[in-house]
N, C-alpha and C positions, 0 to 999 in steps of 0.2 A: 436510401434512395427509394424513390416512389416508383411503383410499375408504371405508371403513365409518364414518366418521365424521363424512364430510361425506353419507353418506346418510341416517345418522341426524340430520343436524341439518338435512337438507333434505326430511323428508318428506312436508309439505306439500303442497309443488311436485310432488312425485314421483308421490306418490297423485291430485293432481288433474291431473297428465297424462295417468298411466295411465287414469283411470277418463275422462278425455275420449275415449281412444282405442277403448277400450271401448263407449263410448256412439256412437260412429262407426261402430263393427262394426258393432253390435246395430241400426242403422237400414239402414244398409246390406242388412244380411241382410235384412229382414222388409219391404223397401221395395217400394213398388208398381212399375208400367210408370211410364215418360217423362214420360208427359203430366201426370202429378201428381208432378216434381220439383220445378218451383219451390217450390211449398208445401214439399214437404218440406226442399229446401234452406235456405228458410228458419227451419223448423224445427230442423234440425240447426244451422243459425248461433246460432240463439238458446240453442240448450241447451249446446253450447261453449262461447259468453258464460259464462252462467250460471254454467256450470260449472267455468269457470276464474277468474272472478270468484271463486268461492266459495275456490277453495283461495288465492288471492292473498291474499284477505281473512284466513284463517284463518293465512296466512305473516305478514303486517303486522302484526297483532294479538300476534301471537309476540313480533313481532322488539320494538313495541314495549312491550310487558311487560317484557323482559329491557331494553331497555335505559333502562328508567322506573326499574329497581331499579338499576343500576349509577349513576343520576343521583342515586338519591336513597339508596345506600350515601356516594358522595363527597360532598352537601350535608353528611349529617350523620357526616362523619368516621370513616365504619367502615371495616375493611378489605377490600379487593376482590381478596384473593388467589383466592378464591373460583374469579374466574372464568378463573385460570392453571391450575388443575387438571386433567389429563388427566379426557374425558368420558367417564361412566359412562352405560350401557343407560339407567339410572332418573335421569338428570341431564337434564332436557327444558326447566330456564329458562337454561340458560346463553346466551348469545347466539351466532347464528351470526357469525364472523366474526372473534372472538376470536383463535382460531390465527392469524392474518394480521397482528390489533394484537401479539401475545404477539411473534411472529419479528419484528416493527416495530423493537419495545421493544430487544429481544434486540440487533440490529442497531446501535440509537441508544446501548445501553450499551456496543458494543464501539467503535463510535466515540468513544464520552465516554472507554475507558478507553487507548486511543492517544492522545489528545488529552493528557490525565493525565500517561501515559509518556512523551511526548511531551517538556511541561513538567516534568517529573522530572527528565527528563536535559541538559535545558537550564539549571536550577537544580543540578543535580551541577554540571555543568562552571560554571558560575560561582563557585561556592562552592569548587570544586578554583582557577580563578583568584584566585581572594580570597587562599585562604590560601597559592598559591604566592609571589604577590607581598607579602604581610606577613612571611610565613618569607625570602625576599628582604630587604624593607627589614630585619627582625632582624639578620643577617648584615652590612648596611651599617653598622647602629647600632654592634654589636659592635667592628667595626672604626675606627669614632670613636670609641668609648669606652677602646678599646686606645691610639689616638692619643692623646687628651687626657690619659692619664693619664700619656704620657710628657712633657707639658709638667711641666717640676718648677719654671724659675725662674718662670714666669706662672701662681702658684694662683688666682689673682683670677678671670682667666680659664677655665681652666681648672674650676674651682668651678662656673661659670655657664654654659660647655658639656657638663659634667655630670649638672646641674639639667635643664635640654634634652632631653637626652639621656634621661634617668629620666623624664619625662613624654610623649616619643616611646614609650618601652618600653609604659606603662602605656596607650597609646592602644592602641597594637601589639594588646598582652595583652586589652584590650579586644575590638577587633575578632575578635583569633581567640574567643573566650568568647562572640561574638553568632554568633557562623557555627558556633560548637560545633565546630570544627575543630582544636581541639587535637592537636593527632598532634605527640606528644613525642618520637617515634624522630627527626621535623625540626626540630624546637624546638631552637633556641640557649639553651642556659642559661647566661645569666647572673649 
């Protein structure tokens, strides 16, 4: 956050300290002898109160303004980009405080987006296992289906290890077509 920005969205505060300190000279100077300090002590207590009562009040009243509207932008569904925007001179409802949720936000979406990456690349390498081990069993099928076709005097057989075999394939061909993993450069064509 910018010094100029957190002075302007804290000027409340600022004006009623200066002007307490202010009002501390200004009795100071013009103040009597000793013997009439109490009184004025207590006079000076009570106009600090006052006086900083007053800007606290006019800080509260702020804060809750701005954040009556950000409650009742989200009851009814509107958007609150609003209050991301860098602050302008002439920008005096934004809420103080903003800058802190904004780098919050900022913070929780680059967590969310490691998390993301995270799970991305855990899902590659499963998906790169899926289909090494289906281009795998292909390769095994291939080589039974090479086998069975050299059986010539058992067709019977041979027929029905076949049949097997083309319904392995097409489970095969299935699963790479769910994992979208087709990569033909490894694909055994049969």
């Amino acid at each position: 956050m910018k010094m100029t920005a957190y002075i302007r969205g804290q000027w409340e505060w600022i004006a009623s300290q200066i002007s307490i300190i202010i009002l501390v000279n200004l009795i100071l100077l013009v103040s009597t002898p000793l013997a009439y300090a109490l009184g004025e002590i207590f006079y000076l207590d009570l106009l600090v109160i006052v006086v900083a009562a007053a800007g606290y009040f006019l800080h509260y009243r702020r804060l809750n303004r701005a954040y009556s509207q950000i409650r009742q932008a989200m009851a009814e569904g509107r958007d609150i980009d609003w209050l991301f925007r860098e602050p302008s001179a002439a920008d005096s409802n934004k809420a103080p405080g903003i800058g802190v949720i904004q780098e919050v936000l900022e913070y929780k979406n680059w967590l969310f987006k490691e998390k993301e990456a995270h799970y991305q690349q855990l899902m590659n390498d499963l998906k790169d296992y899926l289909t090494q081990t289906v281009h795998d069993l292909k390769v095994n099928l291939a080589v039974c289906e090479m086998v069975v076709n050299r059986l010539e005097d058992q067709a019977e057989i041979a027929n029905k290890l076949l049949f097997q075999i083309e319904q392995m394939k097409f489970r095969i061909n299935q699963a790479l077509s769910i994992t979208r993993a087709n990569h033909y450069s490894t694909d055994i064509l049969s």
